[in-house]
N, C-alpha and C positions, 0 to 999 in steps of 0.2 A: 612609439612601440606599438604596430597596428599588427594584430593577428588574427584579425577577422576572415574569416572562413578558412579557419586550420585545426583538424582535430587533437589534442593533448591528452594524453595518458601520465596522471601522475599516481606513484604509489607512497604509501604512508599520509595519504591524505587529509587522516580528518583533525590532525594537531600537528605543531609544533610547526618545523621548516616545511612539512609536506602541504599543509594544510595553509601556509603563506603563497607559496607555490601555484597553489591549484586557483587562490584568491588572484596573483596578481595575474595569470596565466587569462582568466576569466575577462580583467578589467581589460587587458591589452585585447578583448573581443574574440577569445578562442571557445571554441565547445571544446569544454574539462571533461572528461572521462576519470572517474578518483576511486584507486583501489586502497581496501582497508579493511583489519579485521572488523572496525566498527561502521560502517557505514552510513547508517542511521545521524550520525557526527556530521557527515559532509554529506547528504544527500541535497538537502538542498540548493546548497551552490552548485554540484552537478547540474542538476533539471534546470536550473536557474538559466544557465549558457546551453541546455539542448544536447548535455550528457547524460551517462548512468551513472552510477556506484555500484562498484563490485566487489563485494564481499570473498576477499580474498585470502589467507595466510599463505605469505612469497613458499613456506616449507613442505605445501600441497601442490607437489608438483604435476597431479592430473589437475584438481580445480585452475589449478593457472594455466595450463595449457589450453583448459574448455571456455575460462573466461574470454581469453585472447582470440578464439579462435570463433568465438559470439559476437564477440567486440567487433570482430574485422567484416564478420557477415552482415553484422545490422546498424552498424554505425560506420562502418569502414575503418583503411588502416589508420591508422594515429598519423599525423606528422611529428610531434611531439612525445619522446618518451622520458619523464622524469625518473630518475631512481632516488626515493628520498625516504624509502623505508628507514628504518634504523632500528639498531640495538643500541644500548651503550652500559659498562660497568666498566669501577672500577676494581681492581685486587691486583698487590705482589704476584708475580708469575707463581713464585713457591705458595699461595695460596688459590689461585685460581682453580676453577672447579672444573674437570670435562664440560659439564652441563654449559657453566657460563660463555666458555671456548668456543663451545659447536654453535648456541646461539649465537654469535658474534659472527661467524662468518657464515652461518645460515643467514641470515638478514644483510647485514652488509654487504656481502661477496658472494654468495650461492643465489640471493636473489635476484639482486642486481644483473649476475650473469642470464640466470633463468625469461627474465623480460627482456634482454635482449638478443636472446638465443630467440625465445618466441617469433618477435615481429622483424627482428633486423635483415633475414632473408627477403621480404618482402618488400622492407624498404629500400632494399639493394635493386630488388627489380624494378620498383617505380622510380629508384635514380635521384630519392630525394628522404630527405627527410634528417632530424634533429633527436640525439637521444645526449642530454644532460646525466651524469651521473655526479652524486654530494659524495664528495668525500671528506679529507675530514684534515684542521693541520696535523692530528696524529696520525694523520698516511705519509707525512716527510718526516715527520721531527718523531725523537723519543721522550714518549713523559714518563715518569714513572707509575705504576699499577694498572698502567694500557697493554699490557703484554697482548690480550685477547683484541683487545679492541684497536690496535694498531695492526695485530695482526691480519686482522678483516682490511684494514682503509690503505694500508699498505698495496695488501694486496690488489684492491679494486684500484689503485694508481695503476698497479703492473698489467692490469688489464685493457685498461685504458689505454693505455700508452700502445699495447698492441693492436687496440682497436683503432686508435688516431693513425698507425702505420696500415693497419687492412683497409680505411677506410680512402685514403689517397685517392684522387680522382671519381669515387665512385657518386657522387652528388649528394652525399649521406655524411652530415656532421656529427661530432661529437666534443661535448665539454666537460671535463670534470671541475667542479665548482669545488673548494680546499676553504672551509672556512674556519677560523680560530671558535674559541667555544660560545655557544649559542644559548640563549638561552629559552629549553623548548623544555616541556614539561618530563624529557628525558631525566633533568637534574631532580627531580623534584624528592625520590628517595633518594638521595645523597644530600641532601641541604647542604647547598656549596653554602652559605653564607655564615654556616657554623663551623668550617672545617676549612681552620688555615691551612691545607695544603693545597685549594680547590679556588679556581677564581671566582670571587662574588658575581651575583647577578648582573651586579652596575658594571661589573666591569666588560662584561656578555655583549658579543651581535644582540642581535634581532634577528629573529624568523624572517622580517618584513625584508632585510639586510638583503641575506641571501635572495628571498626570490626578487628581489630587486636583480642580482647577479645574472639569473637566470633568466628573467625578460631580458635582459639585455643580451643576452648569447643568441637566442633563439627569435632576436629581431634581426640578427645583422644580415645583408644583403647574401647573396646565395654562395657570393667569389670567396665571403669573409668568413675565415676560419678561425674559432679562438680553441685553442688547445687545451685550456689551463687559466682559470680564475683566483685565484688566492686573496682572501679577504679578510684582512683585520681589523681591530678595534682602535681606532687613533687617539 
């Protein structure tokens, strides 16, 4: 898995799946570029490989247009676009709060779109390039008290799916990686391990799992298309 002289933009960087991601993204020989509201967390695995950190929120949609548009002037366009931001809660639909709802697909869905509205023009004109999006197995299946957060990973499949159809012949991949539950410091207010409704840790991916997934997409030869990763726990 050599990706030596290829640039990578991953967001949600500096923990959990984002922050596995940007790690194995690094060791396969890639300059990481790593957006995050904390930066300071992943800065130096950035500089480490001959990236930045940019201190982003996906819900500041001038900052992430000016990041992007920094980005492409002084390090060039990405080849690599992660989307590994995240939200995550649970609650009953009949509980659920506007607030928790909009952040759900502000992060999940709105941001996701937003980076790759940003750079994907671009990589259409250079005729190449790789954009990963995490989504989630509560984008196929229904769990209960996912109303929100289904509703975001749902969506970012039906996006995908149109973008795997826009993206046909254009030399511009895309993978959505579908992983069962992981265990990233997302869980950490919910203490699954005290709430038999919620799968324990042990029973949890790894962060390392997934971006294991994801060097694998974004190694394959230029002909090879993977649509669609789905990753469980054995």
């Amino acid at each position: 898995m050599e990706l030596t002289g290829r640039r990578a933009l991953v967001t949600g960087a500096s923990r959990g799946i984002g922050r596995a991601v940007a790690e194995a993204l690094a060791e396969a020989g890639a300059q990481v570029h790593c957006m995050s509201r904390d930066p300071s967390a992943v800065d130096a695995l950035a500089r480490s490989t001959g990236g930045r950190t940019w201190a982003c929120d996906l819900g500041d949609d001038q900052l992430v247009w000016a990041a992007m548009d920094d980005l492409i002037e002084t390090a060039g366009l990405p080849d690599i676009l992660v989307n590994s931001a995240g939200a995550f809660d649970v609650a009953p639909l009949a509980e659920t709060t506007l607030v928790q709802f909009d952040q759900m697909l502000n992060v999940n869905l709105r941001g996701s779109f937003i980076m790759i509205r940003a750079l994907l023009p671009a990589m259409l004109e250079r005729g190449s390039g790789d954009i990963v999006n995490i989504g989630s197995v509560a984008g196929r299946k229904a769990f209960p008290a996912n109303g929100a957060y289904s509703a975001s990973k749902f969506g970012l499949r039906g996006m995908h799916e149109v973008l795997l159809e826009e993206l046909r012949g254009s030399g511009v991949r895309t993978t959505l990686v579908e992983p069962a539950a992981t265990d990233t410091p997302l869980w950490d207010r919910l203490n699954p391990d005290q709430n038999p409704d919620l799968p324990g840790r042990d029973e949890m991916l790894r962060p390392e799992d997934v971006a294991d997934a994801v060097a694998f997409a974004v190694t394959r030869p230029a002909h090879v298309r993977i649509p669609v990763l789905q990753i469980e726990r054995g």
